[in-house]
NULUMDO-742492 format. One record per residue (C-alpha): residue number from 0; y, z negated, x negated. Coordinates in pm, whole numbers, always signed. Layout:
N
guro, y, z, x
NUM, Y, Z, X
...
//
This chain:
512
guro, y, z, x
0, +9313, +2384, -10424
1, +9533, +2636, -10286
2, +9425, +2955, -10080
3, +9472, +3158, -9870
4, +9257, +3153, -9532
5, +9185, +3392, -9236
6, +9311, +3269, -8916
7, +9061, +3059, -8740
8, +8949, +3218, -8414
9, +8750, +3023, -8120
10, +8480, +3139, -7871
11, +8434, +2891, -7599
12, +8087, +2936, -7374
13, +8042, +2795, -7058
14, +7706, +2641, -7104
15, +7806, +2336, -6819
16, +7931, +2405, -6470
17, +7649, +2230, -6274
18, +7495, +1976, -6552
19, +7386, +2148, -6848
20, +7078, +2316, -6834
21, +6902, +2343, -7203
22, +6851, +2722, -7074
23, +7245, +2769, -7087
24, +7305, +2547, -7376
25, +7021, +2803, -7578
26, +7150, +3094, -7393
27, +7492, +2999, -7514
28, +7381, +2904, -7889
29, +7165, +3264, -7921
30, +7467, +3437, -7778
31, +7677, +3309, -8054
32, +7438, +3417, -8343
33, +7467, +3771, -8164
34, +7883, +3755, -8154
35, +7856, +3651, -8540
36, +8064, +3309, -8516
37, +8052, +3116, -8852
38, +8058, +2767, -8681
39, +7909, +2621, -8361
40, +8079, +2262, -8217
41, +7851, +2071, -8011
42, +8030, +1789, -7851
43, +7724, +1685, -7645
44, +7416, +1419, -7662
45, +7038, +1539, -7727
46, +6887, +1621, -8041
47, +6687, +1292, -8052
48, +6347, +1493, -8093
49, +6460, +1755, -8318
50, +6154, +1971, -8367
51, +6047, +1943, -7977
52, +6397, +1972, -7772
53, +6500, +2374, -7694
54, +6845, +2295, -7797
55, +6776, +2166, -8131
56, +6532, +2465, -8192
57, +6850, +2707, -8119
58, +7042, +2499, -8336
59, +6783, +2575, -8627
60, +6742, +2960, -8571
61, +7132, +3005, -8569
62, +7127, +2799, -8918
63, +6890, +3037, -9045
64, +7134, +3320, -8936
65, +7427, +3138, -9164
66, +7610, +2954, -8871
67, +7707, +2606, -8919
68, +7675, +2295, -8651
69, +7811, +2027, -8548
70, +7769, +1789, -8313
71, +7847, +1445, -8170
72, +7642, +1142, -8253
73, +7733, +1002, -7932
74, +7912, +694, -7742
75, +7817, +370, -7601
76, +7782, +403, -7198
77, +7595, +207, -6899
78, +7287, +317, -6997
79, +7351, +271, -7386
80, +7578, -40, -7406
81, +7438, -92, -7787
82, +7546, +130, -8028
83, +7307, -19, -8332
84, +7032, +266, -8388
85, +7087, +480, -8104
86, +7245, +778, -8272
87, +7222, +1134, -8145
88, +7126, +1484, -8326
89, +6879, +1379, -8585
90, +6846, +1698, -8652
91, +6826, +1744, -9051
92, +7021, +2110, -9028
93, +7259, +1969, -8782
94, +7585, +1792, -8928
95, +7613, +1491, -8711
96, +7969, +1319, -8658
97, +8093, +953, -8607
98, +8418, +822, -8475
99, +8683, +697, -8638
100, +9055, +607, -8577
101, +9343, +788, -8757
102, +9673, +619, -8874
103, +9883, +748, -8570
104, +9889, +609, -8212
105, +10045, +796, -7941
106, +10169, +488, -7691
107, +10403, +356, -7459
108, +10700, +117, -7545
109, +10651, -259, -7459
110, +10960, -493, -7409
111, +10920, -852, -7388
112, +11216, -1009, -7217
113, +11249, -1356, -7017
114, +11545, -1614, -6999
115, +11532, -1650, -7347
116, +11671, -1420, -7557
117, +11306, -1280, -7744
118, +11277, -1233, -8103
119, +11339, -872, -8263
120, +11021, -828, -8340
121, +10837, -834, -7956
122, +11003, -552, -7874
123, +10934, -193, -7885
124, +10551, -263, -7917
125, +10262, -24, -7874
126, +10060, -5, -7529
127, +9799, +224, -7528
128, +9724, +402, -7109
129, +9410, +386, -6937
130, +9224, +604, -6777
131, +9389, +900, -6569
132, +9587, +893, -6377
133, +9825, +693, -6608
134, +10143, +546, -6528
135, +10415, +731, -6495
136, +10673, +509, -6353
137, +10881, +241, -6573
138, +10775, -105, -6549
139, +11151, -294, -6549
140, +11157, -673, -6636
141, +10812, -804, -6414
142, +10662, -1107, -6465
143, +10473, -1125, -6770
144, +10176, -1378, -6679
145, +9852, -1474, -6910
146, +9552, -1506, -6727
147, +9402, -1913, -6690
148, +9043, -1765, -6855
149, +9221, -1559, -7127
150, +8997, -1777, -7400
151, +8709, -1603, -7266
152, +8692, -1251, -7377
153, +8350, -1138, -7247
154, +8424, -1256, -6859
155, +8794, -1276, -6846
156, +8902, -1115, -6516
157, +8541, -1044, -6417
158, +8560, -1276, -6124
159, +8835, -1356, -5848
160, +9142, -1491, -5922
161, +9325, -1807, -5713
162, +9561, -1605, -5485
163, +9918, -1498, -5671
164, +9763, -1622, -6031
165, +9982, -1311, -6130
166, +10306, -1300, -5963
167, +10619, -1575, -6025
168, +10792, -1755, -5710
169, +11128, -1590, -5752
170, +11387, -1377, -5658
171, +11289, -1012, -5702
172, +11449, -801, -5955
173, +11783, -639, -5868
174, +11858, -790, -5560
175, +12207, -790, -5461
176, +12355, -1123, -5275
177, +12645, -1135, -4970
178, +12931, -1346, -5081
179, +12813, -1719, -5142
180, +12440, -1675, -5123
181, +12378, -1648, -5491
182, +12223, -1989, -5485
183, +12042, -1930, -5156
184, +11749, -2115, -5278
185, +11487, -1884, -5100
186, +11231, -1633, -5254
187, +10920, -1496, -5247
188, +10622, -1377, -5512
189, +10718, -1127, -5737
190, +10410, -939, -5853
191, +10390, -949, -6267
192, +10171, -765, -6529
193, +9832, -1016, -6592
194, +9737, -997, -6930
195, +9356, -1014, -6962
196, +9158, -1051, -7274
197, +8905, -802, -7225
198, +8610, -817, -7545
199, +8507, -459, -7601
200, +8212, -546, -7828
201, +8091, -844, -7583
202, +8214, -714, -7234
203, +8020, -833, -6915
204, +8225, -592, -6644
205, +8422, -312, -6675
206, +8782, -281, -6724
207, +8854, -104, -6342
208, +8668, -441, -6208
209, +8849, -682, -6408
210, +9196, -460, -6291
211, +9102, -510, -5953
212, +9039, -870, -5942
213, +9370, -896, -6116
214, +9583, -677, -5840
215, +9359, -905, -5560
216, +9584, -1230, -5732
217, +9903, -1027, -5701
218, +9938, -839, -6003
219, +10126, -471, -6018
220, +10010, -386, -6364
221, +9753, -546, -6637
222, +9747, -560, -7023
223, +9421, -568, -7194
224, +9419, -749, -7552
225, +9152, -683, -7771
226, +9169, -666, -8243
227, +9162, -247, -8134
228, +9319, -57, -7883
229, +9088, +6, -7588
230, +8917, +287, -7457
231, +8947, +162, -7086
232, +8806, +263, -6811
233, +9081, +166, -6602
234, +9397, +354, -6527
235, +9754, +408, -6367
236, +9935, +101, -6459
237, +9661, +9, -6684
238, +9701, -49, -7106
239, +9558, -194, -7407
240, +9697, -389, -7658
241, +9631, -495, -7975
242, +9555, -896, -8042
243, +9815, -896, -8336
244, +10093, -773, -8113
245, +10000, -1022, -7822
246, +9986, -1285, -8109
247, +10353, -1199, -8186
248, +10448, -1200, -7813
249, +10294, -1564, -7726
250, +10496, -1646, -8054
251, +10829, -1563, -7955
252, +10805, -1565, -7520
253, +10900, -1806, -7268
254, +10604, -1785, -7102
255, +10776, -1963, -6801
256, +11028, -1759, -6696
257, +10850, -1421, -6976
258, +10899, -1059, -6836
259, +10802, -684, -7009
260, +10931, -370, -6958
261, +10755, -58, -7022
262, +10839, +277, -7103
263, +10587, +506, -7029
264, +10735, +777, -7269
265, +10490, +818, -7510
266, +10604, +755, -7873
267, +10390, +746, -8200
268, +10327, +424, -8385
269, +10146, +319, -8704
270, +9807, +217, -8676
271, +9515, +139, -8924
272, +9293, +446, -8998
273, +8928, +431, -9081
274, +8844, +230, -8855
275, +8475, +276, -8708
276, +8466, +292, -8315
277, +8259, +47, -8151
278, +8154, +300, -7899
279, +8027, +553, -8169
280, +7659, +556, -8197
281, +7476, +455, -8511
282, +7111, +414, -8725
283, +6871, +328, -8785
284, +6683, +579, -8571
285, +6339, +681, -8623
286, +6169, +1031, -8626
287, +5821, +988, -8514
288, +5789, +673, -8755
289, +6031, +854, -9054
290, +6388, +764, -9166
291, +6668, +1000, -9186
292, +7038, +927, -9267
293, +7254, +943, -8981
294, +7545, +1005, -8860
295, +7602, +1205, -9179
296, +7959, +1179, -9193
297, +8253, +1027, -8979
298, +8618, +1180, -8862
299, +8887, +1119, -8607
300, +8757, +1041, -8269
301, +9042, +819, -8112
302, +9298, +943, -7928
303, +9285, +1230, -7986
304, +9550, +1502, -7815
305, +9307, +1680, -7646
306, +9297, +1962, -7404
307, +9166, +1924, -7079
308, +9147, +2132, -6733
309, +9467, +2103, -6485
310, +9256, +1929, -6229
311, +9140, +1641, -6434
312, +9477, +1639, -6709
313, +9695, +1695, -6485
314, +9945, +1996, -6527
315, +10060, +1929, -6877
316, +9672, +2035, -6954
317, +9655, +1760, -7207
318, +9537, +1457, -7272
319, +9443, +1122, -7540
320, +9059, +1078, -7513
321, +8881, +906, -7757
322, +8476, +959, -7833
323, +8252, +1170, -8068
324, +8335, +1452, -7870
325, +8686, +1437, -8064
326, +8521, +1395, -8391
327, +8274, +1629, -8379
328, +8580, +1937, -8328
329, +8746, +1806, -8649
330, +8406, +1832, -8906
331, +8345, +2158, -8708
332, +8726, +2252, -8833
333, +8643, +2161, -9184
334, +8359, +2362, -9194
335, +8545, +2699, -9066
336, +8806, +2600, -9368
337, +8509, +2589, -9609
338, +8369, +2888, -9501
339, +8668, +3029, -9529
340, +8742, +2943, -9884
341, +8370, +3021, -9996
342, +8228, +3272, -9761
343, +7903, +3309, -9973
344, +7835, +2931, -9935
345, +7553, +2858, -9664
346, +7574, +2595, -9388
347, +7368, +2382, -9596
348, +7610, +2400, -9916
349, +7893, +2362, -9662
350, +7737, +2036, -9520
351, +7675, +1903, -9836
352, +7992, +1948, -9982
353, +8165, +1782, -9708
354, +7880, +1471, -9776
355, +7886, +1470, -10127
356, +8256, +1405, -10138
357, +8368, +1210, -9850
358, +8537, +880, -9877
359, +8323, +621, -9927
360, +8535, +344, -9942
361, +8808, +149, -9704
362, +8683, +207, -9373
363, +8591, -100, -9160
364, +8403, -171, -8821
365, +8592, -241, -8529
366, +8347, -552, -8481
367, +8442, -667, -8858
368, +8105, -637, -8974
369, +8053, -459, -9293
370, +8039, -65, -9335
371, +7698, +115, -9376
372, +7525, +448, -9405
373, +7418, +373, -9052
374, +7796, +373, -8929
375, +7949, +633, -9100
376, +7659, +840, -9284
377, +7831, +939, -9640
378, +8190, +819, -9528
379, +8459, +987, -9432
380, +8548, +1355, -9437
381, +8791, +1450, -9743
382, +8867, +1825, -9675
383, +9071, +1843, -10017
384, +8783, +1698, -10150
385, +8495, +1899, -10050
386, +8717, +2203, -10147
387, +8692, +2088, -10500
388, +8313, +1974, -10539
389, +8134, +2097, -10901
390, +7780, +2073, -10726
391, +7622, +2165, -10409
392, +7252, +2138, -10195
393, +7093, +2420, -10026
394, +6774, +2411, -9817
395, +6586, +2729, -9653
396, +6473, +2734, -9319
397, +6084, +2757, -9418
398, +6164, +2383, -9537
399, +6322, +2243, -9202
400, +6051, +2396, -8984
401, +5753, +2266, -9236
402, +5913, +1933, -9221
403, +5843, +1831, -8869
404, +5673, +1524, -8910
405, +5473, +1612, -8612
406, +5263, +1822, -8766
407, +5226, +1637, -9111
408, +5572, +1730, -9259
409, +5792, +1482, -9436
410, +6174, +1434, -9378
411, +6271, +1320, -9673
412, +6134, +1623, -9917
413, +6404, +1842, -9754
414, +6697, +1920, -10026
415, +6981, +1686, -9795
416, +7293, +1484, -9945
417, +7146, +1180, -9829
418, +6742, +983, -9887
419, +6629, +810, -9588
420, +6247, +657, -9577
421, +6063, +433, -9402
422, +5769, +249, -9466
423, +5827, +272, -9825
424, +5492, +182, -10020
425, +5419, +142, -10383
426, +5625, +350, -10624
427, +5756, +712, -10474
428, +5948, +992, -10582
429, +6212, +1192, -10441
430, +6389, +1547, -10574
431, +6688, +1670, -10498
432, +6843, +2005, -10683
433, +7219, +2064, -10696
434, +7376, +2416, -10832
435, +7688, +2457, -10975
436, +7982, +2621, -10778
437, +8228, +2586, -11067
438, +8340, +2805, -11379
439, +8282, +2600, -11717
440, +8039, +2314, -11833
441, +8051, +1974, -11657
442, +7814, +1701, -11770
443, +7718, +1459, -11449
444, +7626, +1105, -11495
445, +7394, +937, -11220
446, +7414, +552, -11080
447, +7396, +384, -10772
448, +7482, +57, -10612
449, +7320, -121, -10357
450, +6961, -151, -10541
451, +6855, -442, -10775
452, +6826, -308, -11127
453, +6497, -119, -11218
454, +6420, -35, -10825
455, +6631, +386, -10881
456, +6528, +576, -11155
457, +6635, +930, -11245
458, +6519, +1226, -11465
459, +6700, +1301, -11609
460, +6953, +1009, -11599
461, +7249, +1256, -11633
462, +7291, +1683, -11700
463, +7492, +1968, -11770
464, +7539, +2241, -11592
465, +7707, +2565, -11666
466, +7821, +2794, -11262
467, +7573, +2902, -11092
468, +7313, +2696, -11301
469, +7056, +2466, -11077
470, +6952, +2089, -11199
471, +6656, +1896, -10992
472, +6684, +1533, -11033
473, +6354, +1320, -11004
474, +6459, +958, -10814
475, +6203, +722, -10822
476, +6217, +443, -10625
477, +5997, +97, -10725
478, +5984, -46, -10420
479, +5832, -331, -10480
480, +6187, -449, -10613
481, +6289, -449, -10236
482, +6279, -677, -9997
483, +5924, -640, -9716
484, +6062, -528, -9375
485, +6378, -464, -9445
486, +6625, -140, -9492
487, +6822, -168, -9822
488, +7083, +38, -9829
489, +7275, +211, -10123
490, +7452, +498, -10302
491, +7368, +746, -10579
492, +7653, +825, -10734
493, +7710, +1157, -10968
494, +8011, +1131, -11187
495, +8143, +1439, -11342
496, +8266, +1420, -11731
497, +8578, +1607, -11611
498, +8823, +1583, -11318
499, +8664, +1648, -11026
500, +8525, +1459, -10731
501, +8303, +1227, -10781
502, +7940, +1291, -10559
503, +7748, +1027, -10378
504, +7448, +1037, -10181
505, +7369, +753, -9908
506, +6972, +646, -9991
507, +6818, +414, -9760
508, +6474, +267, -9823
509, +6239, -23, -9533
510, +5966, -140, -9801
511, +5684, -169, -9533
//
């Protein structure tokens, strides 16, 4: 769909200078509603209580003025090494974001050289920086040396080295010889680049410790090889690589006599998109004993070119971070497009068009393990999509407040693009009503996937709806079809007679 939009414009508010008081994070959300913004990103933690914390209160009150949120579902850390049902912002009127990769990497250039002439294909490789400071000086022809524990991707480098386990008895590089001392047969260690194996979803020490026992053993530089590029820790002449590409350079080196060069001009490379970051927070999390879909939806989130202040950037004022931080600015985007395009729409029916159409298919973990609802929410965003939806989900703001399960509400009654419930019981019903943002008659056809046959029922089982008309949709789930204990996890899926997007709703049911 084509059209033509306003100019975005951003209001930044300094709500952290010393920490980040709740009183200047509310301050800051309430003096938004007053300026009129259509769209609030929130690329901090909280929101774990969501009818009890002040922030997540301000976040409701400026939904009921017509603003839109969205905010990070947060990262692994020291304090939260597991991402598996930690997630952030629970909050139902909140539009909580996972990270993902995107099919670019900005890197530097890897070389492998040695006395063997190297195969075309180790050279001009992708190295992802550390941490900042980065490197900023060429690394010409140094020893390229594979750390003895390499096998061990949990604890490689996380103890001391033997002394000079990374540099090469040698001359050093570019020296220059008087007449007839060419062969002078002395020398001295050269310091190389250690390559470590560093296991970012079963690490026992940090990157910057593993760097530092590597530099103790006479190393000037170190690679880090995991499947993914890294997020490290660890900077200056610090850089991830990815296990195919070391795979390729073990293939085709000399590892006796192997050397690299780097380039630390950043280039951009291909890389696989979709990809779920291991550091991105996930479900199941519980709300005073309930369920509730999140993250609801996932977007770019590593390396990112990001702005950052002079003092921590550097001059340049930018920056690759990776985290849902990043993500979070990209659904918050979206939503200003959508608003935008349908200005009448409210942050619910924005939400849930991004939801209802997001790509629900070809993403992956980092880990390898099977995508789920918990992961990514609905999938991932599809702007052209969401532009396009026949159907969309409002709730009012009577509704979120009386659902605080707190005080007796119920989670799952509100009108979101996703069912979450827990403790399950019996046979129980579930509505959900969907109105028609399209000119014309469309006829939508309900399934799912993920349920053995008989446990999702709907009534009706498929309708037509002519703009602006409203359908409610009676699921009933037989859980006694399900498995005790256990979360089964599944899709509704409404397909449209016509062309447009197909809709799905996550639904996640624990039979008690």
């Amino acid at each position: 769909m084509k059209c033509c939009l306003a100019p975005i414009r951003s209001i930044s508010y300094l709500a952290c200078l010393d920490g980040c008081p709740t009183s200047a994070i509310s301050g800051a959300v309430n003096q938004a509603v007053i300026d009129g913004v259509d769209v609030i990103n929130y690329s901090i933690s909280g929101g774990t209580s969501p009818w009890g914390e002040v922030t997540s209160t301000a976040f409701r009150n400026a939904h009921a003025a017509g603003i839109y949120i969205a905010a990070s579902a947060g990262n692994t850390r020291a304090a939260t090494p597991d991402p598996q049902g930690n997630v952030n912002h629970l909050e139902p009127w909140v539009h909580t974001v996972a990270a993902s990769t995107h099919d670019a990497a900005l890197a530097m250039v890897f070389d492998l050289g040695g006395d063997t002439p190297p195969p075309g294909n180790t050279q001009d490789l992708p190295v992802k920086p550390g941490g900042l400071p980065i490197a900023t000086v060429d690394i010409d022809a140094a020893p390229l040396i594979r750390s003895p524990t390499f096998a061990d991707g949990s604890n490689d480098g996380c103890a001391a080295f033997p002394a000079n386990t990374f540099a090469r008895f040698g001359i050093p590089e570019g020296t220059v010889f008087a007449d007839d001392f060419e062969n002078d047969p002395s020398g001295e260690f050269v310091g190389g680049i250690a390559v470590l194996h560093l296991d970012g979803t079963a690490s026992n020490c940090a990157s910057g410790v593993r760097r530092g026992n590597a530099l103790d053993a006479g190393a000037i530089g170190v690679i880090y090889v995991d499947v993914a590029f890294l997020n490290l820790g660890a900077n200056e002449t610090s850089w991830s690589m990815r296990r195919n590409d070391w795979d390729t350079v073990e293939a085709g080196w000399d590892e006796a006599s192997a050397t690299v060069s780097i380039d630390t001009t950043s280039q951009m490379f291909p890389a696989q998109g979709d990809v779920l970051a291991g550091f991105s927070l996930r479900g199941p999390r519980l709300i005073t004993d309930q369920g509730i879909v999140k993250p609801d939806i996932t977007a770019p989130g590593v390396d990112i070119l990001a702005a950052g202040a002079a003092g921590v950037v550097g001059n340049d004022g930018v920056f690759l971070n990776s985290g849902t931080s990043m993500s979070s600015p990209h659904i918050a985007g979206a939503a200003a497009l959508m608003s935008g395009l349908y200005p009448t729409w409210t942050p619910s029916e924005i939400k849930s068009a991004v939801n209802l159409s997001a790509r629900n298919s070809g993403a992956v973990n980092q880990d390898g393990t099977p995508i789920r609802p918990w992961d990514y929410g609905s999938g991932m965003v599809d702007l052209d999509a969401a532009a396009n939806v026949g159907l969309v989900m409002d709730e009012i703001a009577a509704n979120y407040l009386a659902a605080d399960p707190g005080n007796g509400g119920e989670i799952s009654s509100l009108n979101l693009a996703s069912i979450g419930k827990n403790n399950i019981t019996g046979t129980e019903q579930f509505t959900r009503t969907f109105r028609r943002v399209r000119t014309g008659m469309e006829t939508y056809t309900l399934s799912d996937t993920g349920y053995p046959a008989g446990a999702l029922v709907y009534t009706p089982p498929a309708f037509t709806l002519d703009e602006n008309d409203e359908q409610t949709v009676t699921i009933t789930v037989d859980s006694n079809l399900l498995i005790s204990g256990e979360w089964t996890l599944g899709e509704i899926t409404l397909t449209p007679d016509g062309a447009e997007p197909d809709l799905h709703l996550p639904i996640t049911m624990r039979r008690q």
